[in-house]
C-alpha positions as CSV (number, residue, x, y, z in Angstrom):
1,X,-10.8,-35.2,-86.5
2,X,-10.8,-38.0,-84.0
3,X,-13.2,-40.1,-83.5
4,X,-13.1,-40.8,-79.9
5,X,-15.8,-40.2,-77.8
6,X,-15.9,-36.7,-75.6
7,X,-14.6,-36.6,-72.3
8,X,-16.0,-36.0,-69.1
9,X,-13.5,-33.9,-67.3
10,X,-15.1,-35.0,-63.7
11,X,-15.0,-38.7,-64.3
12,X,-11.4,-37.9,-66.4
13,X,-7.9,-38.6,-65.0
14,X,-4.4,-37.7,-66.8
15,X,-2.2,-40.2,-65.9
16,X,1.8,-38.4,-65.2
17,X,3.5,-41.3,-65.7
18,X,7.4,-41.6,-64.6
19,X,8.1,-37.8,-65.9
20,X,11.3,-37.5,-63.6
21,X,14.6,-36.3,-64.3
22,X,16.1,-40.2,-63.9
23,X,13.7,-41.3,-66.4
24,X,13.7,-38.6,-68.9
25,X,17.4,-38.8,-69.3
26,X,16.1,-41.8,-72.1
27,X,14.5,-39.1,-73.9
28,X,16.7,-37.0,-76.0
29,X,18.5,-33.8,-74.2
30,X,17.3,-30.7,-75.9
31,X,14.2,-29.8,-78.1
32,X,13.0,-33.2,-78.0
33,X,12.7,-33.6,-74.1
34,X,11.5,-30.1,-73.8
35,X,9.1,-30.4,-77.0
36,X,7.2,-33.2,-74.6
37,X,7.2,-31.7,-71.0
38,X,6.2,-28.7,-73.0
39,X,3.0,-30.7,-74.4
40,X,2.5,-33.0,-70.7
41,X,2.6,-29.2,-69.3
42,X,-0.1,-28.2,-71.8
43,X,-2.0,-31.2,-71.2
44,X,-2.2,-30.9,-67.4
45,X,-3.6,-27.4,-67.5
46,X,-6.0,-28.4,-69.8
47,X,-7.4,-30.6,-67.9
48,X,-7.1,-28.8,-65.1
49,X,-8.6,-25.8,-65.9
50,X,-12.1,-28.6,-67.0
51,X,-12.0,-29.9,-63.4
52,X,-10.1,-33.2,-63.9
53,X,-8.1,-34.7,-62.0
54,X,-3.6,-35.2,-62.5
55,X,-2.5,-38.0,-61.0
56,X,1.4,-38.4,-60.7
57,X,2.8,-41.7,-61.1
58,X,6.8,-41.8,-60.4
59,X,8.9,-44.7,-59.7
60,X,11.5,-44.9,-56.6
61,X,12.5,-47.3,-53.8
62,X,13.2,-47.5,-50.0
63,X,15.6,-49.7,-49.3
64,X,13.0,-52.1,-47.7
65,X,11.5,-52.1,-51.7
66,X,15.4,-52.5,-53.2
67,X,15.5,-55.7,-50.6
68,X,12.0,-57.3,-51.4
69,X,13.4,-57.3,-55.4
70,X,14.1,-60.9,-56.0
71,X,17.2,-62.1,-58.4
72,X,14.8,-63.7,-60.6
73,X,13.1,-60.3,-61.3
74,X,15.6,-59.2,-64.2
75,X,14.3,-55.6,-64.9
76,X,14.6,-54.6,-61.4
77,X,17.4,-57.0,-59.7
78,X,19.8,-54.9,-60.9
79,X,18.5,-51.3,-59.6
80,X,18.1,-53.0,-56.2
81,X,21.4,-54.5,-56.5
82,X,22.7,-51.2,-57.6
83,X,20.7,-49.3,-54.7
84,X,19.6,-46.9,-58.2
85,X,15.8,-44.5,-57.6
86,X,16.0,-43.7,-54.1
87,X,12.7,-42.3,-52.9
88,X,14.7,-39.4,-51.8
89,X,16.8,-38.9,-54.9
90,X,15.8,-35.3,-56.7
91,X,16.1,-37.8,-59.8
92,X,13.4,-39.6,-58.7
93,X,11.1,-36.9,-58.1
94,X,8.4,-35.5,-61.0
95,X,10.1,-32.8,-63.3
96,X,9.4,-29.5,-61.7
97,X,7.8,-28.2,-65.0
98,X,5.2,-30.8,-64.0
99,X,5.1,-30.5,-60.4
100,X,2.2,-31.4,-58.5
101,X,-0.3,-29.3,-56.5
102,X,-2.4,-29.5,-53.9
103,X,-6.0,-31.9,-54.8
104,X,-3.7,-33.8,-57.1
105,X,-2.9,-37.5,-57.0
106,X,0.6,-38.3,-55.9
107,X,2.0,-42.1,-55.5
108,X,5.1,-44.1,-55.8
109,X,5.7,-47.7,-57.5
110,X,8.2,-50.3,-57.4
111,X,7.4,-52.0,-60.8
112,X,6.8,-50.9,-63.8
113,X,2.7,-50.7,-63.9
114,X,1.1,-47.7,-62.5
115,X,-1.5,-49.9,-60.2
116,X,0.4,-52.9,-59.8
117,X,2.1,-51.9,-56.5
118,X,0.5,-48.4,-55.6
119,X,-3.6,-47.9,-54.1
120,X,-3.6,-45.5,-57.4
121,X,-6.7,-47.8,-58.6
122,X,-8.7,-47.3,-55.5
123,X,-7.7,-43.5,-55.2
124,X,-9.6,-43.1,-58.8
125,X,-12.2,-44.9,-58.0
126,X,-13.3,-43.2,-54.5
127,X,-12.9,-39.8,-56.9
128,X,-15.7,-41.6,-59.6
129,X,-13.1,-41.6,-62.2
130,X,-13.6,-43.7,-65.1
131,X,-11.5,-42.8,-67.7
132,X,-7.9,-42.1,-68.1
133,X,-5.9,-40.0,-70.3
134,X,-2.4,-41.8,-70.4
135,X,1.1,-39.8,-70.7
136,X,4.8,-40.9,-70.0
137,X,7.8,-42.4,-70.4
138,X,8.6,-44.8,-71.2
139,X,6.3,-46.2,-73.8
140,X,7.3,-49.7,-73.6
141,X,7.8,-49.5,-69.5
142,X,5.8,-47.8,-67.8
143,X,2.8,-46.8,-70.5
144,X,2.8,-50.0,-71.9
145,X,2.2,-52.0,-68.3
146,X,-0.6,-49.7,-67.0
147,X,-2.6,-49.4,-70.3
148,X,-2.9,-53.0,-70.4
149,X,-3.4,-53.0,-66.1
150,X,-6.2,-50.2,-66.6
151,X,-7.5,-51.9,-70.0
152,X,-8.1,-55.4,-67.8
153,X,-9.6,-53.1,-64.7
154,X,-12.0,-51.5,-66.9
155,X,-11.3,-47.7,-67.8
156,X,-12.0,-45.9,-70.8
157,X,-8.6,-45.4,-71.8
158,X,-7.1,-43.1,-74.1
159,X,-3.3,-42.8,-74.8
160,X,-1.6,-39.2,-75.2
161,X,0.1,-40.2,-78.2
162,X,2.2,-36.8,-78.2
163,X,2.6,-37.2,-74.0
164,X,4.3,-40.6,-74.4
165,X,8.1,-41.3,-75.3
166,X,10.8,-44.2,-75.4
167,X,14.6,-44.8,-76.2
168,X,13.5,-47.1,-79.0
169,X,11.6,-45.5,-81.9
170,X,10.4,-48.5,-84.0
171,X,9.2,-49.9,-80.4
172,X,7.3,-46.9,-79.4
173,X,5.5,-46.7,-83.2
174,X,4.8,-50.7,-82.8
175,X,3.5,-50.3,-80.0
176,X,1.2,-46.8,-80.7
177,X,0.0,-47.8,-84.0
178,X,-0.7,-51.6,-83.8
179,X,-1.0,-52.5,-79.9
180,X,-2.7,-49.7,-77.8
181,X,-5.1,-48.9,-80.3
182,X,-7.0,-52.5,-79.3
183,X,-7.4,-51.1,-75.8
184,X,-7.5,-47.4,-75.8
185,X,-8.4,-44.5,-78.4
186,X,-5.4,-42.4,-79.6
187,X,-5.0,-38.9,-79.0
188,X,-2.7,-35.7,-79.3
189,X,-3.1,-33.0,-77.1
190,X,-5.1,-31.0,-79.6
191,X,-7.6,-33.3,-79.4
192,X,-7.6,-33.6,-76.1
193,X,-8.2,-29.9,-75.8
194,X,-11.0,-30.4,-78.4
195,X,-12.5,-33.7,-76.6
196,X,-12.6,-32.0,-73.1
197,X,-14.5,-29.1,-74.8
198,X,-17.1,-31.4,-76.4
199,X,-20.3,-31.5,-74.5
């Protein structure tokens, strides 16, 4: 039974982080990638169906963004330098299982942090959100960078432990057992479904 506190599904965001075809391809073809869209699926109409909020996170570039990478920057140098994520690249667009609707939060980043370079930050906060349910890929990319972002802005952050997925295993267990839980509560999406229940 988990001891994090209930959620209020109108002050409640899930966080979609980089769920796109280019991205997922790190996540092993087969049961494995479709054991964890099926559970991001799950999640989303859970909280859905409460009345919170999705917001879609997916990274992809113009080629004004691929130009404004500097050489010193030696994650993304080489994507620019490669012309790799083009905003208009099906690859780069959220896995249609997970497709956004209308009401939902859609933006795009050029870093790795879900509110470094997007207005996702003030888009919660003009919605009263205060807490954020945080699933994606990759664990120590994308997850990783926003937890600690939302952690130093302030949320109540709790981290999809069954939504979230990287290349390297030992990384992604590091990372779930003995660094997030000093900024966020752990979850699985049964307890999520549990939490958002809980009056």
């Amino acid at each position: 039974m988990s001891t994090a506190p209930a959620l209020d599904p109108t002050r409640t965001a899930l966080l979609v982080l980089d769920h796109q075809p280019a991205i997922l391809a790190f996540v092993p073809e087969g049961e494995a990638r479709n054991a964890l869209l099926g559970r991001v699926e799950g999640a989303i109409a859970d909280v859905r169906a409460h009345g919170g909020t999705i917001a879609y996170v997916r990274v992809a570039f113009t080629d004004a963004d691929w130009d404004a990478v500097p050489a010193s920057n030696k994650s993304f140098a080489p994507l620019a330098r490669h012309r790799v994520m083009h905003h208009e690249d099906p690859a780069t667009a959220v896995h249609e299982r997970l497709a956004p609707r209308d009401g939902d939060i859609v933006v795009r980043k050029v870093r790795y942090g879900g509110m470094s370079t997007t207005d996702l930050d003030q888009r919660l906060r003009e919605r009263g959100i205060t807490t954020l349910v945080v699933s994606g890929v990759s664990t120590s990319g994308a997850v990783l960078s926003t937890v600690t972002d939302a952690a130093d802005r302030d949320y109540l952050l709790y981290v999809l432990s069954d939504g979230v997925a990287d290349p390297d295993t030992e990384v992604h267990n590091v990372l779930l057992h003995q660094v997030f839980p000093s900024r966020a509560h752990l979850i699985d999406t049964t307890e999520l479904h549990t939490l958002l229940r809980a009056d």
